[in-house]
C-alpha positions, 0 to 999 in steps of 0.5 A: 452470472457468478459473483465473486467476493474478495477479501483484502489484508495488507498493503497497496500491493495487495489492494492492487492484486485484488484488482487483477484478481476481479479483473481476470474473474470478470474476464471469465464471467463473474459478476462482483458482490456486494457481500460474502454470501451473496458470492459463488467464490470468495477471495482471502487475498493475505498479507504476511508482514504482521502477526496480526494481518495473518491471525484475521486472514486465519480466522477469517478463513476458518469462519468461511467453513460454515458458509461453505457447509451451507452451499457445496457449490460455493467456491473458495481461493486463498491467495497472497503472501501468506501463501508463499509461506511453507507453514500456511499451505500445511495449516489450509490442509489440516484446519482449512480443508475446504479451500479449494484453490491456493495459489502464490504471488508469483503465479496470480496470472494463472488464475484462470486456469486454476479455477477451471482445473479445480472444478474438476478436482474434489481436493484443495489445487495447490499451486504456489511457484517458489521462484517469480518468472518474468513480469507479465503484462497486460492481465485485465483488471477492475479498478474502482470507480473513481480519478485515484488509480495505483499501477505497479511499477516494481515486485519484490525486493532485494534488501533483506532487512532482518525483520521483514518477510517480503523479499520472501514472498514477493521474490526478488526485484523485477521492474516493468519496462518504462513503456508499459508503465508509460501505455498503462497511465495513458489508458487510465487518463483515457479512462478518466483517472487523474491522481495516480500512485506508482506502487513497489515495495521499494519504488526507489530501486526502479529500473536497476535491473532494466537493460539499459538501466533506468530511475524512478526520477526518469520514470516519473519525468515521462509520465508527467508528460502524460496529457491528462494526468493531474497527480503522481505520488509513489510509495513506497520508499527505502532511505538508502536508495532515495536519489538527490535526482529524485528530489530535485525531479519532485522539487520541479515539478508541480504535478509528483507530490510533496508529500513522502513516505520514508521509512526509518525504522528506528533511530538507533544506530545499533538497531538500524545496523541489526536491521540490515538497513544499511544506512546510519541514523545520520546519514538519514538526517542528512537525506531529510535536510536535502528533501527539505531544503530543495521541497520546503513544503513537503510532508514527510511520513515513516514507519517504526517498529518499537520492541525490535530485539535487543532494543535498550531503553536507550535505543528507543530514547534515539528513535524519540529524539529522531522523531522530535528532529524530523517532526513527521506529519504522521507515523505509522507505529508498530510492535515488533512482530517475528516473521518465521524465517527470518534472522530477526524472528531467532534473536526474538527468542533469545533477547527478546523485550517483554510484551509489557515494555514494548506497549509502554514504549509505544504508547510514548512514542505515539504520544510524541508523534501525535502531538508533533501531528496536530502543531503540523497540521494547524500551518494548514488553517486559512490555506486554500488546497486542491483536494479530490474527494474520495467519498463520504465520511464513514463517522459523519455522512454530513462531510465529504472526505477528501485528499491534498495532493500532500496526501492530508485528509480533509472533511467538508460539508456535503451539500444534498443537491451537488455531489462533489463525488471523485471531483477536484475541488479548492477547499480552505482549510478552517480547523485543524485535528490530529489526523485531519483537516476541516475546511470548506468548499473554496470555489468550483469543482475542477471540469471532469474530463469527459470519456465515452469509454469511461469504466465500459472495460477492465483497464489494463 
């Protein structure tokens, strides 16, 4: 049989593409491998949000020349947003020409029949549609072993912040119809997944644009109600369209998670108006009052950009002064990075912040950030929380690693004669780091469900 190998950059998004990749190559007969060169065909799933994401999935792509030298039989297919940019196609066809297959974000459902045109071609078969159709349901896919499984809920997105390159890529917002979201968590349940996170690239906006018009709360409310599921999370989440529905739903429930990812950017008025973020600095204060107030233990997350263009020395003293008032559990931290076509990529070649300035002010912030870190996570010492465990852990293969349904990240000490592997297991928590926690098993693993039919198929 074939054997097929993909590579993935970026988010959960793309993570969740590559499962339907593998499951359309597997519905024609491939085989997955365990390493490039064992594979007939390789995937370079991309990911366009950064700079730095594009320079590895370029390199990477160039560095596969020389494999493909060695085997003319091999077969090589670049996906994802980077595709959907007019600029990469015209790169892969002057420095990558031995790429067989490009194909967009919007037509990943093709695959199949791209593959099979290609084998009769002796160029690179573009095909990348600038426009998403409708949402297409049912492609199989192959999720990995396990009880975590992500299901998308919601493409694209309508808000157009000025630095970002998604609502380009990834089209405008269409959602799936609540019950194919609602058949696809019951498929997974059957299959043996309990923790289950619900993916768009604004989840809060889900169902705007149904007929008749529905929410993330009134979502989330119906698959509770899905026997078997254990976990709900969702990622991930704009402030302006963050419902005080939604928080009550998740306040009443003990299955959503406690723990949200709420992007802020910055916290400076001026900049969060240039972003086209359209909400104030106080406005999304306010929000995570209300969050607190009505879910007391929640662990908040964010993104921020640093260096953004323009940005005073003041205007980043606000983002410090935001993240002191919130007191984030983590952050994920990054230097402005201009995405071609974008209005923000034009002001960076007029006002610019030196490269020099935007790496000292990082480095402050995440300075701040770690500290505020680690005086959170030691109000976890002597707890005992239900964690799943993902796996071994990849700096110690002495410790398991797991995840809190408050998405911490906690170590415990394996034991050679019991494997705790995709196991729900009560941990209490001993020792508190910076970016985790390390506990000890508490009790015994939660019963697995059993399923006869568990991984035999793709799971739709």
């Amino acid at each position: 049989m074939p054997r097929y190998f993909i590579q993935t950059y970026g988010c959960q998004m793309n993570v969740r593409d590559s499962e339907i990749i593998a499951g359309q190559l597997e519905a024609l007969g491939y085989q997955a491998a365990s390493t490039e060169a064992e594979a007939d065909l390789i995937v370079v799933n991309t990911c366009a949000v950064r700079g730095t994401a594009e320079d590895h999935a370029f390199g990477y792509i160039g560095a596969l020349k020389q494999r493909k030298d060695e085997r003319s039989d091999l077969r090589l297919l670049v996906a994802g947003c980077m595709v959907q940019e007019p600029n990469t196609v015209a790169w892969l066809r002057r420095y990558a020409p031995h790429v067989d297959v490009v194909v967009g974000t919007h037509n990943l459902h093709r695959l199949p029949e791209l593959l099979r045109e290609a084998e009769e071609r002796q160029e690179m078969l573009v095909e990348v549609w600038k426009e998403p159709g409708d949402v297409v349901e049912h492609l199989p896919s192959r999720r990995p072993e396990g009880v975590q499984a992500f299901v998308n809920i919601i493409y694209g997105c309508d808000k157009f912040c000025t630095f970002c390159i998604v609502p380009f890529t990834r089209g405008k917002e269409r959602s799936r119809e609540p019950k194919h979201i609602v058949r696809e968590v019951e498929a997974l349940v059957e299959a043996g997944y309990q923790d289950i996170t619900l993916l768009g690239q604004n989840v809060n906006s889900y169902g705007h644009d149904l007929n008749p018009p529905t929410d993330l709360a009134d979502l989330l409310a119906s698959l509770e109600r899905v026997e078997g599921v254990r976990w709900l999370r969702f990622t991930t989440s704009h402030p302006r369209d963050f419902s005080q529905k939604l928080i009550d739903t998740i306040a009443a429930s003990d299955k959503i998670s406690h723990q949200i990812h709420l992007p802020v950017q910055s916290g400076a008025n001026t900049i969060l108006k240039r972003m086209n973020r359209k909400y104030t600095r106080e406005q999304y204060l306010d929000l995570v009052e209300r969050i607190r107030q009505a879910i007391p233990d929640v662990t908040l997350t964010t993104d921020i950009i640093v260096g953004f263009p323009g940005e005073s020395e003041g205007e980043f003293a606000e983002t410090l002064s935001l993240v002191e008032a919130v007191r984030y559990d983590s952050a994920f931290t990054f230097l402005y990075s201009a995405r071609a076509g974008t209005p923000a990529a034009r002001w960076e070649s007029r006002d610019p912040v030196p490269e020099s300035v935007k790496r000292e002010r990082l480095n402050r912030l995440m300075e701040l950030q770690y500290q505020i870190s680690w005086e959170n996570n030691q109000r976890w010492v002597g707890k005992t929380v239900l964690a799943v465990v993902e796996g071994v852990s990849k700096k110690n293969e002495a410790m398991w690693t797991a995840r809190t349904q408050h998405n911490k990240v906690v170590l415990l000490p394996r034991q050679a004669e019991l494997s705790l592997l995709h196991r729900f297991v009560p941990v209490k928590v001993t020792e508190a780091k910076t970016f985790y926690l390390v506990g000890e098993q508490a009790g015994e693993p939660l019963p697995s469900p059993a399923s006869p039919m568990r991984r035999a198929l793709p799971v739709l």
